[in-house]
N, C-alpha and C positions, 0 to 999 in steps of 0.2 A: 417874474414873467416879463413886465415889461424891462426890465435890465435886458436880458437874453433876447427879446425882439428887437432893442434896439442895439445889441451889438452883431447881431444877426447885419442887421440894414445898412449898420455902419462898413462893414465888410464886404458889403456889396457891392462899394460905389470906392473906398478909399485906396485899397491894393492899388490902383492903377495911376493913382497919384503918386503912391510911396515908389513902386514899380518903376515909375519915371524919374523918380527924383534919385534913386540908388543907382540907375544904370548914365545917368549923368553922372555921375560920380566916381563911376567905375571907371569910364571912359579917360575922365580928367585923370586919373591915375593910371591905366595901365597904357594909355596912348600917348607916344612922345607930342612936344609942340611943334606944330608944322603938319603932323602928319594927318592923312585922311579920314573921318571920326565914321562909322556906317552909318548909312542914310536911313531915316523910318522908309520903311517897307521893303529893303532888300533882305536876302535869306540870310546875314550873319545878322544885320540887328533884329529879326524877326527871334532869332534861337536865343542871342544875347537876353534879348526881351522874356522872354520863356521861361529861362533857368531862373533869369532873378525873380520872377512874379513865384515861381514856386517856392523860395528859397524866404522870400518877405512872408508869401503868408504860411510855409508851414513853421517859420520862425514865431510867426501870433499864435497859431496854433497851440505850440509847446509854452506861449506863456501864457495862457488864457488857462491852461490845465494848470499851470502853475499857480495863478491868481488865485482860481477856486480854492485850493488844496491850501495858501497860505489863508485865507479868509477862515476858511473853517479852523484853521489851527488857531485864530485869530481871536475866533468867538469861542473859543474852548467849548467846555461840558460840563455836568455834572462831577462828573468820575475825575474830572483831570483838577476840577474846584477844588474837589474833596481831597484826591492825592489817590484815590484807591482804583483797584483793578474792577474790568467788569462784568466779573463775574463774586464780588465780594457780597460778602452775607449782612445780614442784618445788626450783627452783633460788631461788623469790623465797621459799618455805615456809622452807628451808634457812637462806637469808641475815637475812631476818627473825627468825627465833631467834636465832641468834646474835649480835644486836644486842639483843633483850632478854637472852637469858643472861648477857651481858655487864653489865648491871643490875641484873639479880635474882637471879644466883647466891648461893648461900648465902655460899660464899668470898668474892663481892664486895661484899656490903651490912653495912655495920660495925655492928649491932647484929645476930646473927641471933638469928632466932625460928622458931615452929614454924608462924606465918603464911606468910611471906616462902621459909621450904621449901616448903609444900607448894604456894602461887602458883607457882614454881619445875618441880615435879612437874608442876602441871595444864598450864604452859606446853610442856615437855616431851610429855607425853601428846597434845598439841593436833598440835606438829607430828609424830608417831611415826603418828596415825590420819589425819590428810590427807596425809601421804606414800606410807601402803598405799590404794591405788587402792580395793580392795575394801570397808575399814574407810572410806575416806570416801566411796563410796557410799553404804553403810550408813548414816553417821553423818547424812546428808544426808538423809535420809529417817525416820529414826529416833529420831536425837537421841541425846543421850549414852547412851541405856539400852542399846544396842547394848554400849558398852565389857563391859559382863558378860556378853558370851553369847561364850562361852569356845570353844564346839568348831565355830564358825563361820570358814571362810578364804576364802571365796569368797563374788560376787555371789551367786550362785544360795543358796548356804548362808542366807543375812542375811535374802534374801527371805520364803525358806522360815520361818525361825525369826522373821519379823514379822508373817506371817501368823496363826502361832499366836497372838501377842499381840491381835492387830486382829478378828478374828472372835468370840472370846468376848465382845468389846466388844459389835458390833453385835449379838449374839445375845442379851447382857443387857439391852440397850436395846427390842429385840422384843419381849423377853418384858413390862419393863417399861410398854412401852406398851400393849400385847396387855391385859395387868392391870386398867392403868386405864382402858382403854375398856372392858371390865365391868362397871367398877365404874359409871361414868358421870361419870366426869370429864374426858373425853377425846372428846366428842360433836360439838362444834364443830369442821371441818378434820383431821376425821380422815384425809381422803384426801391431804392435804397433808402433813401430819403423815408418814405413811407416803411420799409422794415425795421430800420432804426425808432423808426416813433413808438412801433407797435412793440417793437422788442424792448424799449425802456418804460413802455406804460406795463406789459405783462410782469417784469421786473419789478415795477416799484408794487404791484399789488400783489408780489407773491410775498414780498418784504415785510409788508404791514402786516399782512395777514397767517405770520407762522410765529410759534413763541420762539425759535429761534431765531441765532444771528444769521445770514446766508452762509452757506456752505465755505463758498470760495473766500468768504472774509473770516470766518473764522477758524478755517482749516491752513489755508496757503497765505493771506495779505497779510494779518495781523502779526502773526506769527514772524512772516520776515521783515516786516516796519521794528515791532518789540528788540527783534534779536540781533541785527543789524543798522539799525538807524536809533535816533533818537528822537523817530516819528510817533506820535501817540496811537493807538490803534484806532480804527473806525469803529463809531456805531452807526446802525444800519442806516438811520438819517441822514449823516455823514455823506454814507455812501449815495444815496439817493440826490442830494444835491451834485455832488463831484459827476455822478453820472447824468445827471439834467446836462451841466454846463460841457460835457463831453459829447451830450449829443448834438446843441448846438456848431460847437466845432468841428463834428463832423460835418453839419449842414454846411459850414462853411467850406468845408474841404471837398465837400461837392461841386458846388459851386466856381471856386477859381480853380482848384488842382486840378480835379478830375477831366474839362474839358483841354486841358496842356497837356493830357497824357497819352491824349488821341492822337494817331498819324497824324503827319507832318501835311497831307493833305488835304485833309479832314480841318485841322486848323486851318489850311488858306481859304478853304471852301466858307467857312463860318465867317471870315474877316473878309472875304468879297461876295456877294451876294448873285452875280454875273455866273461867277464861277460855280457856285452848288448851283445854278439853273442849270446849267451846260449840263454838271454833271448827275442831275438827274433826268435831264435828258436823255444823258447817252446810259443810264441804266433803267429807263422806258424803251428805249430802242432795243437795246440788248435781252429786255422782257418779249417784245412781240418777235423776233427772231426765235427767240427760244418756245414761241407758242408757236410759230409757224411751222419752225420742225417737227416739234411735236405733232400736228397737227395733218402734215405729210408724211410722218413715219405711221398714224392710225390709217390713216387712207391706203397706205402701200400695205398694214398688214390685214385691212379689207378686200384689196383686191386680191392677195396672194394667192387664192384659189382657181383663180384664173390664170393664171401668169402660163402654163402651159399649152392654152385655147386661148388662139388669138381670135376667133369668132364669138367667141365667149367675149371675150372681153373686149371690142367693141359695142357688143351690144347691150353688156353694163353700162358704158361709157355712153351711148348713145342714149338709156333710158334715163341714164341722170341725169345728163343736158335738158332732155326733155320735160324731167319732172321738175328739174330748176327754174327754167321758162316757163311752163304751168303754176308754178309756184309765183313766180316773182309776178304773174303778168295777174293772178288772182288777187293776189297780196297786196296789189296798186292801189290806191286811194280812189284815184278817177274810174277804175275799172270795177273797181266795186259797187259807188257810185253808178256806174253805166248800167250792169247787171241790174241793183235793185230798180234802177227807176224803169228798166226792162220790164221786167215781174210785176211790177206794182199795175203798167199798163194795160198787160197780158190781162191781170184780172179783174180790170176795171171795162175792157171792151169785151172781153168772153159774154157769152147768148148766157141770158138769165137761166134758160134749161141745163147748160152747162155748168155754171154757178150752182145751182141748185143739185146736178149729179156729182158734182165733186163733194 
């Protein structure tokens, strides 16, 4: 988690470093000596600027998906320790150790060390947790972190005690987000932003919680990694880290891509602050023109029943003036004012016999 918050942060602030030091670069190369270099803020180094900011960061992007996907090949598995497929039985689990135990016993490797034991141990532990049904469920969804959760025996147990793990995640990542959309760094694809969270938390908890592998990994991925590459196939934990560090990336691609893909105007408005006044100015102006009409075309389809009597309809015209000046001149602050303290007079000079008949 904090990895991925801090490459998140890192990403926030560095594009524009790299961004500047590439389109120097560029410059130095495709512009003879002598000649005119564009200036910051005219419209060719503005577009110049543009292409390379998207070009650096969806370049991090694709290696950031890369990083994850060698990492995890990196930390290997169970299945890939053992050498067997994952979907192998109890009895191939069984026979395959004992073809490496027979290799890497400590008894039988004529130097021993404290490598070659505990390689030894971890191959032991491989097949002791893919032979309990329970532990390699768990392990299948969870990853070796399971190995430490001691007072767990059951499916349901493992579930339970990964949920604890999995929800503080998503809840710091809300929060975290929550934060920086406050702040105002988080403006562009906020709604996205928020569907991808939700789309990778409802993911990782359909994941844990079915005895199978997910569909699309066991029907379409694995299938063409095995039969075409010489990629190991995922299990589902696999999958759920590779999709963590994917959603991050997309946050990032929120972030700088997404506001570079707006009009060309749209971007100048965001880098001069003058300029998005003006122009939400001039579409508040273009709001009250458009109520005005509105507001003259209700009047004219009010009047329309009159439009053939013109005695008629000055004397609509003339009762609304009238009720607008009865209106407004009630409606005054002072003349209301004036009125009650009117009234209040009235009833405080009235004959006590008066008082008394009202």
């Amino acid at each position: 988690m904090s990895a991925n918050l801090l490459s998140l942060a890192g990403w926030t602030f560095l594009p524009n470093l790299v961004t500047g030091w590439v389109q120097s670069v560029y410059y130095g190369i495709t512009i003879r000596a002598g000649e005119p270099k564009p200036q910051p803020g005219t419209p060719r180094y503005i577009l110049h600027r543009r292409r390379i900011h998207i070009i650096v960061v969806s370049a991090y992007l694709l290696y950031t998906i890369y990083e994850a996907d060698w990492e995890i090949r990196r930390a290997s598995d169970y299945y890939q320790d053992l050498g067997i497929p994952h979907n192998a039985s109890d009895r191939d689990i069984k026979s395959r150790f004992r073809r490496l135990a027979a290799i890497h016993h400590p008894d039988k490797v004529s130097s021993s060390s404290p490598t070659s034991e505990n390689y030894f141990v971890h191959l032991k532990l491989a097949q002791d947790t893919l032979l309990n049904p329970a532990k390699r469920f768990a392990y299948e969804r969870f990853g070796p972190d399971m190995i430490n959760w001691q007072r767990c025996s059951s499916m349901h147990d493992f579930v339970l005690q990964g949920l604890q793990a999995i929800l503080p995640y998503y809840g710091a990542a809300a929060i975290f987000m929550y934060i920086l959309g406050l702040l105002g760094y988080l403006e562009w694809g906020k709604y996205w932003r928020w569907l991808t969270l939700v789309g990778l938390c409802i993911f990782e908890l359909h994941t844990i919680s079915r005895p199978h592998f997910p569909l699309f990994a066991a029907n379409i991925l694995n299938p063409i990694l095995t039969t075409f590459t010489n990629h190991p196939p995922y299990l589902p934990y696999q999958l759920i880290l590779l999709a963590r560090k994917m959603s991050i990336t997309l946050y990032i691609a929120f972030s700088q891509i997404g506001p570079l893909l707006q009009p060309p105007d749209r971007i100048a408005a965001n880098a001069n602050p003058e300029l998005a006044l003006k122009q939400q100015l001039d579409r508040l102006e273009a709001t009250a023109k458009q109520a005005d009409a509105e507001a003259t075309r209700q009047v004219q389809m009010e009047l329309s029943p009159f439009g053939g009597d013109p005695q008629a309809l000055k004397q609509v015209e003339k009762e609304t003036k009238d009720w607008l000046v009865h209106n407004t001149i009630r409606n005054d602050p002072e003349v209301r004012d004036a009125m009650g303290t009117l009234l209040q007079r009235r009833r405080t000079d009235a004959p006590a016999g008066a008082r008394g008949n009202r």
